[in-house]
Structures are given as C-alpha cells and as structure tokens.
C-alpha positions in Angstrom: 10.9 37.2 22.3 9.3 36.3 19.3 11.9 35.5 17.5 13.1 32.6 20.4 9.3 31.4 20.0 10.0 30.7 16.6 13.5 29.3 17.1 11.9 27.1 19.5 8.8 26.4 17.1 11.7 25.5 14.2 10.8 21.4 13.7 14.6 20.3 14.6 14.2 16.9 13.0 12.9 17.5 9.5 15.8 20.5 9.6 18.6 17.8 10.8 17.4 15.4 8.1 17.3 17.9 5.3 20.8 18.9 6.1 21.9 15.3 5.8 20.3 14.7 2.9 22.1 17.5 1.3 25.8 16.2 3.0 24.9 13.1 1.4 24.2 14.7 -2.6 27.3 16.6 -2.3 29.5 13.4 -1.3 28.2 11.5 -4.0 28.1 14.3 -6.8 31.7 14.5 -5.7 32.1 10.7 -5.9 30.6 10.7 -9.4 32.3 13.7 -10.9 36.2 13.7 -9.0 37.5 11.9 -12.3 35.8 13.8 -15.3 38.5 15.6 -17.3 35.5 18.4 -18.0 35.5 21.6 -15.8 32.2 22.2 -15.2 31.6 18.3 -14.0 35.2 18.4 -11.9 33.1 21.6 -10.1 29.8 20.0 -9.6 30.2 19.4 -5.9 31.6 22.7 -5.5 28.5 24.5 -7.0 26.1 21.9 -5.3 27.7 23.2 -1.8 27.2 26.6 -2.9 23.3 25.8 -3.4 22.8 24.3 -0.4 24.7 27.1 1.9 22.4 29.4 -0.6 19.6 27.0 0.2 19.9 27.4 4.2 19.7 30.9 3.9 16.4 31.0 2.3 15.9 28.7 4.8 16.1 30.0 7.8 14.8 33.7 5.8 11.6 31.5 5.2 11.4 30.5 9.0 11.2 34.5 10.4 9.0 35.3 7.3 5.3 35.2 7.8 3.9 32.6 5.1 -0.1 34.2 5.5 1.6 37.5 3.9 3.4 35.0 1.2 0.0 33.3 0.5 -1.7 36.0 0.3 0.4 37.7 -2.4 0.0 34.6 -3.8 -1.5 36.0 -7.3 1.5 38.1 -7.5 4.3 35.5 -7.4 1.9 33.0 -9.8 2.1 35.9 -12.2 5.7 36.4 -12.1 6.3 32.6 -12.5 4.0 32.9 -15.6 6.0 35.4 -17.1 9.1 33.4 -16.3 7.6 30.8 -18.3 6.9 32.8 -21.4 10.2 34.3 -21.5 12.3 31.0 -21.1 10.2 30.3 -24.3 11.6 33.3 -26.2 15.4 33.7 -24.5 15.8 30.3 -23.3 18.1 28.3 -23.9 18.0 24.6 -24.5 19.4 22.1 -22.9 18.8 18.2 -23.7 16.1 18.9 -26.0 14.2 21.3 -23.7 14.0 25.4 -23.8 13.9 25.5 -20.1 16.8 27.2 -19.2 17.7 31.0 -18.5 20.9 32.8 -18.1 22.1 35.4 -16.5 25.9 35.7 -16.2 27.0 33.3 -14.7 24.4 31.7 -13.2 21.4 30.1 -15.0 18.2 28.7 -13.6 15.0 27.0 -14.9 11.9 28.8 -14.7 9.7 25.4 -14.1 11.4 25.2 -10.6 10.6 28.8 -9.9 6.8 28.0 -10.9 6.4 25.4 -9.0 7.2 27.7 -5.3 4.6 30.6 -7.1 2.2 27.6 -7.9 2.1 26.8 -4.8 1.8 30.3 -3.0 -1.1 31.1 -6.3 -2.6 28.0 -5.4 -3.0 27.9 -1.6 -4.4 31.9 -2.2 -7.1 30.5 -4.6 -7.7 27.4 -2.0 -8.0 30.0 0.7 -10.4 32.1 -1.4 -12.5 28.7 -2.3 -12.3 27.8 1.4 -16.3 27.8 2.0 -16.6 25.4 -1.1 -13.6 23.2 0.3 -15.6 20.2 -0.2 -17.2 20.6 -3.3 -16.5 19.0 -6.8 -16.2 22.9 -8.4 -13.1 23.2 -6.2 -11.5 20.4 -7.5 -12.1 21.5 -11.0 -10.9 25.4 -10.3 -7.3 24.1 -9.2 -7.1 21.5 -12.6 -7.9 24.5 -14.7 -5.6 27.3 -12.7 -2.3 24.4 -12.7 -3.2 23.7 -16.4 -2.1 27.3 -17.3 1.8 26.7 -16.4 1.4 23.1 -17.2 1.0 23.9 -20.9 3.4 26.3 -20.7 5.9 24.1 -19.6 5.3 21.0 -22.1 6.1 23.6 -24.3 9.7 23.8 -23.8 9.1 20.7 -23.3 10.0 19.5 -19.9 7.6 16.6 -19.1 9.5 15.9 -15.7 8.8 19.2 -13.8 5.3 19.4 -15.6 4.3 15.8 -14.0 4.8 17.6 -10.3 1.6 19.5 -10.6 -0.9 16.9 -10.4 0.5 15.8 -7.1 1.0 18.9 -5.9 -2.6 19.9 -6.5 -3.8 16.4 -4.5 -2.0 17.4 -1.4 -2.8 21.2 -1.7 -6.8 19.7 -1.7 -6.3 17.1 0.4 -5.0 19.3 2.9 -7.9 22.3 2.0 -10.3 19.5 3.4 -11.8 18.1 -0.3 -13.8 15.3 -0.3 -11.5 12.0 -0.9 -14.0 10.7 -2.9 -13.5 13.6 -5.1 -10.0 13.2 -5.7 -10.6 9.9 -6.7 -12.0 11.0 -10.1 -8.7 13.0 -11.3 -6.3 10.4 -9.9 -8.5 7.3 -11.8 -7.9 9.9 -15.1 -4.5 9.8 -14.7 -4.5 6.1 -14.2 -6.1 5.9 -17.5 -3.6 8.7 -19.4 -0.9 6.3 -18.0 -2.3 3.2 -19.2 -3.0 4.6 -23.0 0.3 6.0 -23.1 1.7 2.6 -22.1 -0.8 0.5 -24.4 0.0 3.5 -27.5 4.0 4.0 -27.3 5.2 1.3 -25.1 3.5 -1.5 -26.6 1.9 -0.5 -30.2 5.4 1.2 -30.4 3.2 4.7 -32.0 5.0 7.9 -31.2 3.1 10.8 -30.0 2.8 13.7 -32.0 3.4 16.7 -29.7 6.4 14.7 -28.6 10.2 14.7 -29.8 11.5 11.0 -30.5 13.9 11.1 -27.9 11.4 11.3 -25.5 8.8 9.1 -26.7 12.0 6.7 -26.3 12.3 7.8 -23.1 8.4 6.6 -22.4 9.3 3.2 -23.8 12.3 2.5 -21.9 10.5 4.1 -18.8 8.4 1.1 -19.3 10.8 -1.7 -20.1 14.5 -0.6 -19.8 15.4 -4.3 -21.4 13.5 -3.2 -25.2 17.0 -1.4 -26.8 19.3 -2.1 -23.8 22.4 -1.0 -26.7 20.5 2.2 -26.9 17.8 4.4 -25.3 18.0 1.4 -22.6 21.6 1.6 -22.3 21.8 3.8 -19.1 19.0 2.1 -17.4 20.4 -0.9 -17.4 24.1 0.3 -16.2 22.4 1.7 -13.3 20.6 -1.2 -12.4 23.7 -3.3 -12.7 25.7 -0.7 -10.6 23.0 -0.9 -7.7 22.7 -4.1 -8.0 26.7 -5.0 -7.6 27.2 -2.8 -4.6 25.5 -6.0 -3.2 24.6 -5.6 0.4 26.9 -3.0 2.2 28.8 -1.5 -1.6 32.0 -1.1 -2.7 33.1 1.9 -0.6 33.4 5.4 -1.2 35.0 6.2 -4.5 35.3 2.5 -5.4 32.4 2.1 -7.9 33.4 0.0 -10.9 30.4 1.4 -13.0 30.9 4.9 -12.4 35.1 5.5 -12.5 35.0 3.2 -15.8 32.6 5.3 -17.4 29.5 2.6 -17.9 27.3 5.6 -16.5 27.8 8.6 -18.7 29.6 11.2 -16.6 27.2 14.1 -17.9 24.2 12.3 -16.4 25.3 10.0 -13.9 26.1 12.8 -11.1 22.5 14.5 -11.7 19.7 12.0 -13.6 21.7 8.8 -12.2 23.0 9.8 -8.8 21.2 6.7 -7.2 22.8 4.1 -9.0 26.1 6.0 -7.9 25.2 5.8 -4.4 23.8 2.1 -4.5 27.1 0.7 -6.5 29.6 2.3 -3.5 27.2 2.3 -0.1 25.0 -1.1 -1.1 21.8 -1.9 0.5 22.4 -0.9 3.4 23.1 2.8 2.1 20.6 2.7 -0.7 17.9 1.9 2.2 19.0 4.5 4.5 18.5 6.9 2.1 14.9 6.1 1.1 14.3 5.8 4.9 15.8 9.6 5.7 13.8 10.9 2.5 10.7 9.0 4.3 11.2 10.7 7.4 11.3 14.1 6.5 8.5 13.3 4.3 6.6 11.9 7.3 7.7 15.3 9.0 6.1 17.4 6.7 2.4 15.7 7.1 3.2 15.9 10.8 4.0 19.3 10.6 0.6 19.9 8.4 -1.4 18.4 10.7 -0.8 20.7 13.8 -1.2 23.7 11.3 -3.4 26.0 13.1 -4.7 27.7 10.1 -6.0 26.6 6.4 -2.8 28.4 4.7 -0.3 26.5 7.3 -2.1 23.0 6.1 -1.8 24.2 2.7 1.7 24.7 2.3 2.5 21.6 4.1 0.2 19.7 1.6 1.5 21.3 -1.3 5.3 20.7 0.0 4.5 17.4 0.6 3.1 16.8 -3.1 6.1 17.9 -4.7 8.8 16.1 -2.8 7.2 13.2 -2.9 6.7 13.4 -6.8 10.4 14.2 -7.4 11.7 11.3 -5.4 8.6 8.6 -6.4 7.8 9.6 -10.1 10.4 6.8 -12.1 9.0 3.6 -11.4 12.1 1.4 -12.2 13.4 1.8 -9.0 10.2 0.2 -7.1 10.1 -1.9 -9.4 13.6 -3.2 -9.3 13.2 -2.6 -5.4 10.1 -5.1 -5.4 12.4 -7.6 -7.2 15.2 -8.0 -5.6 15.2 -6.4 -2.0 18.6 -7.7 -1.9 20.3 -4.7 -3.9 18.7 -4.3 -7.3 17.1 -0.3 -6.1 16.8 1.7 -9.0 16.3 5.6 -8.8 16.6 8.2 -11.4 16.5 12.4 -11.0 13.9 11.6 -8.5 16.5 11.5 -6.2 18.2 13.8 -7.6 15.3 16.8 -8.0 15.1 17.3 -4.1 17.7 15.2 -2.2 20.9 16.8 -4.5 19.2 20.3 -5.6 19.5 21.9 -2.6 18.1 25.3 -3.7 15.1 23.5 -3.9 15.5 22.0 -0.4 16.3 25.0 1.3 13.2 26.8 -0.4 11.2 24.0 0.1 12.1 22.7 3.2 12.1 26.7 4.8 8.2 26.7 4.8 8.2 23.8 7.2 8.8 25.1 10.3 6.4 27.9 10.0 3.2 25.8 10.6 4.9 24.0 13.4 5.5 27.7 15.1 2.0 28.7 15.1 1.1 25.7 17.3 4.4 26.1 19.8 
C-alpha cells in the first residue's frame, strides 16, 4: 500500500518531461557525432543512452527512498564528496586543462558532479540544524562559509564551470529554508560586483588573472564578446551562433546541419559544450524554443513540487534542485543575449544545455528527489 501511495504521489509531468529531455540529448549527440571517424565520439550516443537508463534507475531508487534519512546523513555524504575532491587532486586526471576527472576501468567520473548531490544532502542537514535561525543574517553567512570548502577545492583542479553552481544552489537551498529576501540580496549584489570587476579587469583592461590559466582567462573574454579574436578563442562561438542562426525558423532537418557535418563546430566539443547550436542549425526556432520551454517546465515543476513540501527537508531539496538546474542551463549569457537580439533564430547555448538536459546521470539523480516532496502531500 505504501508503495501505490508513492506511485501515485510520483509528479507524472516533471517525470514525462525529463524523459523527453533526455530522448532529445541522445538524438542530437547522435546527430552531432554519426560522422566522426573517432571511436569514442561514433559511441557517444550509445554511452549517453546508457546514462540515462542508469539515470532512471537511480530514479525511480530515489522515489521509494526516504530523503529525511538522506538529509539527515547529510554530513556523511558531504564528507565523502570532500574526499572525492582531494583525491581527483592527487590521481586525477586531466582533461582540457582541468584535474577533474577519475578513473576507474572503464568508466570515469568527475568528482565536482558527485559534490554537488553531497552538497546538497550536507547543506539541507546544516539548514535543518540552523532551522530556528532561518531568518537571520548568521544563517546566510554559515552556508557561504560551509559551500566555500568544496568551492576551493574545486577551482583547484580548476573547473570554474561546476564551481559557479554553488552560489545558486545555496540561494534556493535558503530561499526555500525561509531566509529573509532582503538578506540574500547582499551575496547576490557581491556577485554582481565580482562579475563586473572581472569584466572591467580581463574583458576590457585585457589583464589576466593570476590564479587563472590563459586559456581560460580567454575563455572570460570571449564569454564577454565572442566577436574580440573570432579566428581564435572566438572561433567556436561564433560558428555556433551562425549555425543557430541558419536553421532559420523551423532548421534544416535532422542530420542536415551544414555547420556541424562540415566540421565548422569541432566534433570533440560540438556534441557536449556546443550541443545547442547543433540542435538550433537542424530543428530552428521552432525546436530551439521548444526546448527552452520543456527545460522551463520542469523547472517550473520543481518550485511546484517545493511548495507543497510538507516539511523543511522536502522544501530544501526542491530549492537546492532547482538552483542547480537552473545554473547549468542559464550560466552562459551568449545565448540570452543572442536570444534578446534576434528572436528570429540567433539562440545561443553552451554546456548549459548540455550539464542537465544531455548528462542524464545527473538528470536521473537529480530529477529522482522530485517526487518525494510531492508524496508527502498525496
């Protein structure tokens, strides 16, 4: 019987939409990969289909689980992911610059993506420990100083992609814990102002900064204007602008993107870091805003879902969720950019996309605490 109350309790929607957006990833990894000479990229969609069948078991393991006894031994799994962290730092091994990698036979995972589930369980335990100082500034600072710990740890490989998720992630674990909005205000408007010196120091004084390899402080600077060395660190940018923007309004069709078969988008990156552009050259407009719409519903799901939580840990996990996935498909700003510009076609997405929409390990863990609020109010 209890079991059928939870089947019943599972939110059907956000479940249906994840599965889609999953469909989706492997159809266009395969799209973006079917005429690569190399093995490992002719296999991509392969390997993505065995995440996401791996990713709906965790699922659906998630959905029977109880998430108080997960958030509970929250201090346990934040300790394991710390020690994931320092080891990737001695065995790990690199890949595009960054020690973030770790292998094990065959399969190899990054410890960041690991961190960010313990975060979240460590993080939620602390909230729920903090709850009779919900509302006070303290609180605020306590989570800043405990998501600082794997922050640093992970700029140290460095990955500066998965260690821009926390700050999000701790705004919707707080807003959900019932913070003062006023007090969030303070850490956002401090990262307002990191954004804007690191614009005003690299993108426009051209400076590099120190901790910082040059390939990424390039990355800042064409983050910022794609157009300042479009031969170079631009290059890729601008191809996947151009693809989006010639799938025109309804694309090219399936397989039929110019940009991608003739190689203008680097086959190593344009199935993972560029799978947007893929998807805008050969579905258009019309695909392109379908996509953002389903990612938008199942992001509007998981707020629904947090808000009929019965309990603080339910409404933390939802919050927490909803930070991160919103993060990985928001955090490059070409796309909105190009999206405010031309409406007509010129979207622009990078791994954003990519991080939740085409990992589907992530979307199965992720996704698999959902319905677990939702069954405490059924």
């Amino acid at each position: 019987m209890a079991k059928n109350r939870k089947w019943r309790g599972l939110h059907w929607p956000s479940f249906f939409l994840m599965v889609g957006l999953c469909t989706v990833g492997i159809m266009v990894i395969y799209s973006a990969t079917h005429t690569s000479e190399a093995a490992d990229l002719k296999n991509a969609a392969v390997q993505q289909g065995a995440w996401v069948g791996l990713g709906l078991v965790c699922f659906f393991a998630l959905t029977f689980l109880d998430y108080h006894r997960w958030v509970a031994q929250g201090w346990f799994w934040f300790g394991g992911g710390l020690c994931l962290l320092l080891l990737v730092l001695v065995f790990g091994r690199e890949v595009n610059g960054a020690k973030s990698w770790i292998r094990l036979g065959p399969v190899g995972f990054q410890p960041a993506e690991v961190m960010k589930l313990a975060f979240l369980a460590g993080a939620s335990a602390l909230l729920v420990a903090l709850r009779e100082k919900a509302e006070k500034f303290s609180t605020v600072l306590a989570l800043g100083g405990f998501a600082l710990i794997p922050v640093l740890l992970i700029l140290k490989q460095p990955d500066l992609g998965s260690a821009a998720v926390f700050m999000p992630m701790c705004f919707g674990l707080l807003l959900a814990g019932g913070t003062r909005l006023r007090y969030l205000l303070v850490p956002a408007g401090l990262g307002l102002v990191c954004v804007l010196a690191i614009y005003v120091y690299v993108g426009y004084l051209g400076k590099e900064l120190p901790f910082l390899k040059t390939y990424q402080n390039n990355r800042i600077r064409t983050f910022f204007d794609p157009n300042l060395d479009p031969l170079g660190a631009g290059w890729t940018i601008r191809q996947s602008i151009i693809a989006i923007g010639s799938g025109g309004f309804s694309g090219k069709g399936y397989l039929r993107g110019d940009q991608n078969l003739y190689g203008f988008l680097p086959k190593n990156i344009a199935y993972n870091d560029f799978i947007f552009s893929v998807l805008g050259e050969e579905l258009g407009f019309l695909g392109g805003a379908a996509l953002i719409l389903a990612e938008a519903g199942l992001l509007l799901s998981i707020a629904w879902i947090g808000s009929r939580a019965s309990d603080l840990e339910g409404r933390l996990l939802a919050g927490g969720v909803l930070g991160m996935l919103f993060t990985h498909d928001h955090r490059h700003s070409p796309a909105f950019r190009e999206l405010r510009r031309d409406l007509s076609g010129r979207l622009h997405g990078r791994d954003g996309f990519d991080a939740k929409r085409l990992d589907a390990k992530k979307a199965g863990l992720k996704s698999g605490l959902d319905p677990k609020p939702r069954s405490r109010t059924s």
